[in-house]
C-alpha positions, 0 to 999 in steps of 0.5 A: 803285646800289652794291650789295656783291657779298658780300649777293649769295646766289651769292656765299655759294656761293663760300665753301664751300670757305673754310669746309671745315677752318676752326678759328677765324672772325673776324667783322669789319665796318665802324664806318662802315658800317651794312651791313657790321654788319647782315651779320655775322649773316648770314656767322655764320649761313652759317658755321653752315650749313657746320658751324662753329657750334662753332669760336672766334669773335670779332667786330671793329668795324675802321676805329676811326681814323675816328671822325668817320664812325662809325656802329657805336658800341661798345655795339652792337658788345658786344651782337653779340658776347653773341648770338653768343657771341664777344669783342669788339674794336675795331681800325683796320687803318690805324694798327695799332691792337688788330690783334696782339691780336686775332690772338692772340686767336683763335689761344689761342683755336683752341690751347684749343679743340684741346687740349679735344679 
């Protein structure tokens, strides 16, 4: 049984420090494997515990250069990203493909979030 030590409930302890300070949160999981889409709400959900509820979100499907093994389709992706209130992209982090978008993304995004304040 190959069970992902990230659903293991001791290992969300590990991250408290991770979240302490966090100014933005990239929620990504895996088009090609159902789990990881099932678990971000739960990583969402551990990051509100921790007080992040407020900061800049956004959701990545990666692994898109696998199409032939795709799971997640794109809408699915989309109607995450509206429950959680946070844009959507699509990358492979093998070809490169929609990487610097993202990044930059979240970065105007936690920059306007720090002028507001």
């Amino acid at each position: 049984m190959d069970i992902p030590l990230t659903v293991l409930p001791q290992f969300y302890m590990l991250h408290k420090p991770y979240f302490n300070g966090a100014d933005g949160m990239m929620l990504v999981f895996d088009i090609t494997r159902s789990s990881t889409f099932s678990n971000v709400k739960n990583w969402f959900n551990t990051a509100v515990k921790y007080g992040l509820s407020g900061i800049p979100r956004i959701l990545i499907g990666n692994k898109i250069d696998l199409k032939e093994k795709r799971k997640i389709i794109q809408p699915m992706g989309m109607h995450l990203s509206e429950e959680l209130n946070a844009p959507y992209f699509e990358t492979s982090a093998k070809t490169g493909e929609n990487v610097k978008q993202v990044f930059r993304k979240i970065a105007e995004m936690v920059f306007h979030s720090k002028i507001k304040k």
